[in-house]
C-alpha positions in Angstrom: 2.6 -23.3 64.6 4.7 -22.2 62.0 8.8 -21.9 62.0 9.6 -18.3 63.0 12.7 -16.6 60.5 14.3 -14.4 63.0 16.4 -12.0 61.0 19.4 -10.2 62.7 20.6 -7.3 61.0 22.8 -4.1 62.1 21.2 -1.7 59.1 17.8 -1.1 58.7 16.7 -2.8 55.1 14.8 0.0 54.0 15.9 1.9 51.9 18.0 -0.9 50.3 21.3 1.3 49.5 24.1 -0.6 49.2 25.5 -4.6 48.7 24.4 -4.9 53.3 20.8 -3.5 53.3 20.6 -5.4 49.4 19.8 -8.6 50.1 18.7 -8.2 53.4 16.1 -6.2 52.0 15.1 -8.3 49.1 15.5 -11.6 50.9 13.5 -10.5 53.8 10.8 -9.4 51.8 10.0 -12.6 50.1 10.9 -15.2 53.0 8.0 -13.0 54.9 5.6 -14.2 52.4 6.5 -17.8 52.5 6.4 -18.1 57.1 6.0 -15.7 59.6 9.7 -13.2 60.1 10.5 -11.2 62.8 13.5 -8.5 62.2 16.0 -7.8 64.9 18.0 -4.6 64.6 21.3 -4.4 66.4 21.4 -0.9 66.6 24.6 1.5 67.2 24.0 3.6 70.2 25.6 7.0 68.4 23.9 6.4 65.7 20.0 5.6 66.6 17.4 5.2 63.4 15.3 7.9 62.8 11.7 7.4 63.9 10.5 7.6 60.1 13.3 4.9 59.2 11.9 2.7 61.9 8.0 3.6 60.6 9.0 2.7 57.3 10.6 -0.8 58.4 8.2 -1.7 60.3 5.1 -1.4 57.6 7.3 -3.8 56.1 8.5 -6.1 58.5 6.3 -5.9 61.1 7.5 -4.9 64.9 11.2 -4.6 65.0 13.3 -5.6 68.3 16.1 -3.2 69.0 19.0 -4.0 70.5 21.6 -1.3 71.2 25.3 -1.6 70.9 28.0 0.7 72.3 31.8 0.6 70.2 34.6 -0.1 71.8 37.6 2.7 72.0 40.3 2.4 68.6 42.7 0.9 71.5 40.6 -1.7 72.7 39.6 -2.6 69.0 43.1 -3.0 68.4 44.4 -4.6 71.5 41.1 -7.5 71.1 42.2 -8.0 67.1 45.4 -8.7 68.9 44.4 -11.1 70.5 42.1 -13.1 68.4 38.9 -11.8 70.3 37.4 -9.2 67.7 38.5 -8.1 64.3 39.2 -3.7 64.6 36.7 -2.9 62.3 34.2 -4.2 64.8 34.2 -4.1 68.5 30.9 -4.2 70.1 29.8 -5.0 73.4 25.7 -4.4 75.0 24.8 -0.6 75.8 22.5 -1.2 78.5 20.5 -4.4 79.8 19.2 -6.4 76.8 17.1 -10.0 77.0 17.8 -12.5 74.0 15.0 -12.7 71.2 12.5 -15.6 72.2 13.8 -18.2 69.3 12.4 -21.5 70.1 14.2 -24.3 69.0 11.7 -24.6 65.9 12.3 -20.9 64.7 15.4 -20.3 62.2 17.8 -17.7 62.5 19.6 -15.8 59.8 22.3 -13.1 60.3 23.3 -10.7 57.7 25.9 -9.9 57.0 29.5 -10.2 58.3 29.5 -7.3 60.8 26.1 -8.4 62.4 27.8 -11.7 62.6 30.4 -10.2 65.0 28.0 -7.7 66.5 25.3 -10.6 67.5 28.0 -12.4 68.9 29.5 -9.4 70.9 26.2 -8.9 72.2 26.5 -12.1 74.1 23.1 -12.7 73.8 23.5 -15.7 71.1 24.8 -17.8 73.7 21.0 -17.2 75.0 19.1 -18.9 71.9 18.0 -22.3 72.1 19.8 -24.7 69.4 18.4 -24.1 66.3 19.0 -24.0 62.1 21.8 -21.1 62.1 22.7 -19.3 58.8 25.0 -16.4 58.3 24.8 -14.5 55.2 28.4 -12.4 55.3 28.3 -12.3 51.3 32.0 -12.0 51.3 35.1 -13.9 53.1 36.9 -10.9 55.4 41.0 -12.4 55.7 40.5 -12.3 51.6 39.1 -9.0 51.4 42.4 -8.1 53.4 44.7 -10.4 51.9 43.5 -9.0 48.4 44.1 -5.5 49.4 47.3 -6.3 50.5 48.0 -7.3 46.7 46.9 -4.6 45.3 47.2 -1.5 46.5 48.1 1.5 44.2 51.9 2.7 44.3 52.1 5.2 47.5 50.2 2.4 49.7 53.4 0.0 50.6 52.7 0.9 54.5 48.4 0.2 54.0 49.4 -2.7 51.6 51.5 -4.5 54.2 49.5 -3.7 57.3 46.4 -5.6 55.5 48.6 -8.3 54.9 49.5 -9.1 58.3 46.6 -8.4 59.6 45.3 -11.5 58.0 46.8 -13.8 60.3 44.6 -12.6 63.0 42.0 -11.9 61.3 41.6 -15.6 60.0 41.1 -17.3 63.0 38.6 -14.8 63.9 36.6 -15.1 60.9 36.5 -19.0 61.5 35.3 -18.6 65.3 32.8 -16.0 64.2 31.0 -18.7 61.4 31.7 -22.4 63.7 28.2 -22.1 65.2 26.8 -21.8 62.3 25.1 -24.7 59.8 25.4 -22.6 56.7 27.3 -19.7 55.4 26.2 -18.0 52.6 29.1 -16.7 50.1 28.2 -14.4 46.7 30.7 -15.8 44.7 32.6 -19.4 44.7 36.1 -17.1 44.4 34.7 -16.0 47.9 34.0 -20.1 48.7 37.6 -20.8 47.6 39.5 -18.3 49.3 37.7 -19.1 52.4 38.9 -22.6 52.1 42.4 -21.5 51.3 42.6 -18.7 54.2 40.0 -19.8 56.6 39.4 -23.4 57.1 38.3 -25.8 54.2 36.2 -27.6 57.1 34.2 -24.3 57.1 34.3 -24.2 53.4 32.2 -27.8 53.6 29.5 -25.4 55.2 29.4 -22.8 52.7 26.4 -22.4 50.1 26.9 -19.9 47.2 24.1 -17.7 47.3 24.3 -14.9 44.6 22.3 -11.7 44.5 19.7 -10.9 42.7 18.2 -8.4 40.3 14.4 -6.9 40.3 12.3 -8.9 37.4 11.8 -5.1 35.9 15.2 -5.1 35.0 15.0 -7.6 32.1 12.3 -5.6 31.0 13.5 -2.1 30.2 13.6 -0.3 27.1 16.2 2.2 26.8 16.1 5.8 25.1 19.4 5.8 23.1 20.5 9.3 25.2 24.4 9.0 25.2 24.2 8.9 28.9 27.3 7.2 30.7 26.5 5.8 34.5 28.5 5.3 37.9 26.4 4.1 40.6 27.7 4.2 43.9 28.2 5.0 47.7 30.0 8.0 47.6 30.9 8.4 51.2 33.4 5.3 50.9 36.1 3.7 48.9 34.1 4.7 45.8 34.6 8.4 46.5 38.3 8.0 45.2 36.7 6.5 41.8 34.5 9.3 41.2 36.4 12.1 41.8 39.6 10.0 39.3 36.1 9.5 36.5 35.7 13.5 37.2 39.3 14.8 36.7 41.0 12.2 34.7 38.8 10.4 32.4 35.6 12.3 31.7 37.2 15.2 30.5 38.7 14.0 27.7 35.6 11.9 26.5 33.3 14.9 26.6 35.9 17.0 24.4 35.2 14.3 21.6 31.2 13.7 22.6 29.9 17.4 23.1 26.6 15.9 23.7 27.7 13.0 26.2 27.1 13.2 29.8 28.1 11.6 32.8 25.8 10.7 35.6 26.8 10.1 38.7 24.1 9.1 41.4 25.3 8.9 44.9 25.1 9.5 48.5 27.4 11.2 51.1 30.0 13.0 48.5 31.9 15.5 50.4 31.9 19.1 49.7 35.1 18.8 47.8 33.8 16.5 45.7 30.6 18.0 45.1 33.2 21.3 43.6 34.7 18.5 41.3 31.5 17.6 39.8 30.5 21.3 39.8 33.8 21.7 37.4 33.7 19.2 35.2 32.2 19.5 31.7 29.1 17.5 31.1 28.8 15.9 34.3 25.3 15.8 36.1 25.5 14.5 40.1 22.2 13.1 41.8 22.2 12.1 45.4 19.5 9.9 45.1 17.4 8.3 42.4 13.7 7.4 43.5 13.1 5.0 39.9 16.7 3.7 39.1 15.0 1.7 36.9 14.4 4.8 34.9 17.7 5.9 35.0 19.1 3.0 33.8 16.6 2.7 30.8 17.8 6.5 30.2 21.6 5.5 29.8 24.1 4.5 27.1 26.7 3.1 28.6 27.4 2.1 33.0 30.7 2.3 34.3 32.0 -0.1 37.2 35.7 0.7 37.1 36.2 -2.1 39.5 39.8 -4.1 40.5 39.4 -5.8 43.4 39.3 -9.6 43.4 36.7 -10.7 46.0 32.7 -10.4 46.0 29.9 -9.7 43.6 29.2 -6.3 42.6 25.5 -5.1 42.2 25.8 -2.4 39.7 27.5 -4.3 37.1 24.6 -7.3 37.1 21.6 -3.9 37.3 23.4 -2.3 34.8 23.7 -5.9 32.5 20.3 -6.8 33.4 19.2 -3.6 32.1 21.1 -4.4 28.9 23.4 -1.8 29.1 27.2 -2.5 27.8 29.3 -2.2 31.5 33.2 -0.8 30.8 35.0 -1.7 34.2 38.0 -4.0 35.5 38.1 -7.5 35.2 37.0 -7.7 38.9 33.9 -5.5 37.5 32.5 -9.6 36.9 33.2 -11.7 39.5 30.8 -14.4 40.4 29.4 -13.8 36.8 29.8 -17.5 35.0 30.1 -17.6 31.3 31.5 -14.1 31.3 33.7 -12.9 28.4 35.4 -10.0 27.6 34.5 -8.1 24.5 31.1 -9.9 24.3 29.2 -9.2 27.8 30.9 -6.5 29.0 34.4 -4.8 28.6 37.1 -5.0 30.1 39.9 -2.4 31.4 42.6 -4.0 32.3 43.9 -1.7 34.5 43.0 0.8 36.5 44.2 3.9 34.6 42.7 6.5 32.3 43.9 5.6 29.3 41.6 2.3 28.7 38.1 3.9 30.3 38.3 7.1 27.9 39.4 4.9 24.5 36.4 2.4 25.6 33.8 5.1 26.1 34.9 6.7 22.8 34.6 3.4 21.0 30.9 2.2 22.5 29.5 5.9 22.3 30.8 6.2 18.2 29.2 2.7 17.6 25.4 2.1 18.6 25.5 -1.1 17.2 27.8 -2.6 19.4 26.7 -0.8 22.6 23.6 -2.9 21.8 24.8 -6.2 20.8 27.1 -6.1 24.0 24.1 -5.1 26.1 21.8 -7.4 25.1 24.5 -10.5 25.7 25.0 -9.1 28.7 21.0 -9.4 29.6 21.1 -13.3 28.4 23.9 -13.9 30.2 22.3 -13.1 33.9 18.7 -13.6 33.3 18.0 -16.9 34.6 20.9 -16.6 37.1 20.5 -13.7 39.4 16.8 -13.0 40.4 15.7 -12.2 43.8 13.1 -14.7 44.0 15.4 -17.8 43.1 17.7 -16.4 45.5 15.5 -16.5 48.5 14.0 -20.0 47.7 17.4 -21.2 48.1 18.2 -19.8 51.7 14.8 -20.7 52.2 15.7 -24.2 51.9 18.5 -24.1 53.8 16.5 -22.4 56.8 14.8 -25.8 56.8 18.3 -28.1 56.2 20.5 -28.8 59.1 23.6 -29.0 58.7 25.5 -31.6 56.1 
């Protein structure tokens, strides 16, 4: 009988939304076709799937097992970070009675990503799995998310900035706990794989396998229309909500005084009512919640922004949007994990995070066609080759089958 993949995940793939349901979406999808898969969906008890969400799932992943999750109170988050138990930002423990999944000792198990690393293990119910290959796929090391953020927060932010900081020393150990049981750790970028040496454990670090993401085939494939059509992709309900509403107010406006027939797109989820009234207000700015072909929107931009700064993790948008051929203006941080990047010829870059640099570059690339298009299509060589789904999931297929070493 065949090696069962046993996937553990705390979002439903489908729809694939965001950098989580990404690659478990894309990943899952093409280790199905290679052995039999079985998805396991640690579920939050306030917030149950929808019975069309599960319907959709399983047409493509077969029967999904649920298991439901309750979270713990902000003071007993707190109190087990503390203490070197659970990092705040998780904090799960069982709902109700809950058996293990039946992985034999011949199946494989892959957990994706970081927070259903923690959640599975809150569960308790890992202990319960006979010994078999273990792979967690977190995408990015969590004490350097924190200890990055600590670095650079934006002036107002000492009290934020300081409190990630120390939070790193408990979060560390943590982190390491969370990923010893496991033969392989799959990191996006090798900034991720060094950091996690330096902050984590370089005897973890021995363990890690960097494992980029990918971008559909179709990508490398589109033709675009030449519309002077500037894009920002993102979740809107998060940390990106800040970037859009800055795009709105302090660096659209001035680029759509000079470009009368410009416009910026912004397709997102989740924006809040006040931003929705920003949008509303700003000159040549069109907001979609959701795109069903984003392929087509792509092919139907200029320009994509990813304005970008932090130092940790691979950023999807910017390798769609390069993929596509499109010319990306973001930070430096805009290209991590991307190898052979450079400035000026794959993709520009804004130094820093301030208006001044994202309006002169969007002037300069929509006055000049000809270097929109040279950029664009540099950027397209530069990732084919190096970020497509398919590669990507033969190599965590193999090391499903590798133990560890």
């Amino acid at each position: 009988m065949s090696a069962t993949v046993w996937l553990v995940t705390d979002q439903l793939p489908d729809p694939p939304r965001n950098g989580i349901t990404l690659p478990v979406y894309h990943l899952g999808l093409r280790l199905a076709r290679q052995q039999p898969l079985r998805l396991v969906l640690l579920e939050d008890e306030s917030a149950p799937p929808t019975p069309d969400a599960l319907a959709r799932n399983e047409a493509l992943f077969g029967p999904l097992r649920r298991i439901v999750l309750r979270r713990r109170g902000r003071a007993a988050r707190a109190l087990a970070e503390l203490r070197g138990r659970e990092m705040y930002q998780h904090g799960w423990r069982l709902a109700g009675a809950a058996a293990a999944p039946p992985i034999g000792p011949q199946d494989r198990l892959l957990v994706a990503p970081m927070s259903a690393v923690a959640a599975w293990d809150a569960s308790g119910l890992a202990a319960q799995v006979h010994p078999c290959v273990r792979v967690a796929a977190v995408n990015d090391c969590t004490t350097a998310e924190y200890h990055l953020r600590g670095l650079q927060q934006p002036d107002g932010a000492a009290p934020k900035a300081a409190l990630d900081r120390w939070r790193c020393r408990f979060i560390a150990p943590i982190e390491a706990r969370l990923l010893a049981p496991y033969d392989h750790v799959l990191l996006q970028t090798e900034a991720d794989r060094a950091w996690l040496a330096q902050l984590v454990g370089a005897a973890l670090a021995q363990r890690v396998a960097v494992v980029s993401n990918g971008v559909l085939d179709e990508f490398f494939a589109l033709r675009r229309s030449g519309r002077p059509t500037v894009l920002f992709v993102a979740d809107l309900g998060g940390e990106y909500a800040g970037t859009a509403r800055w795009l709105a107010q302090e660096v659209w406006p001035a680029v759509a005084a000079r470009h009368p027939q410009a416009e910026l797109r912004v397709i997102g989820r989740r924006a809040s009512p006040a931003l929705r009234s920003v949008f509303a207000a700003t000159p040549q700015l069109r907001h979609l919640d959701f795109a069903d072909d984003l392929g087509a929107v792509y092919a139907d931009a200029a320009i994509a922004l990813s304005p970008v700064f932090k130092g940790f993790g691979l950023i999807n948008k910017t390798l769609e949007a390069m993929a596509a051929g499109l010319p990306v203006v973001g930070g430096a941080a805009a290209f991590n994990g991307i190898a052979g990047f450079r400035a000026g010829v794959h993709g520009w870059v804004c130094d820093t995070p301030a208006a001044a640099p994202f309006v002169a570059a969007l002037d300069t690339l929509l006055c000049d066609a000809a270097r929109r298009e040279a950029i664009g299509q540099a950027a397209r060589r530069l990732v084919d080759g190096a970020f497509r789904w398919d590669d990507a999931a033969r190599r965590v297929g193999a090391l499903l089958d590798a133990p560890a070493g």
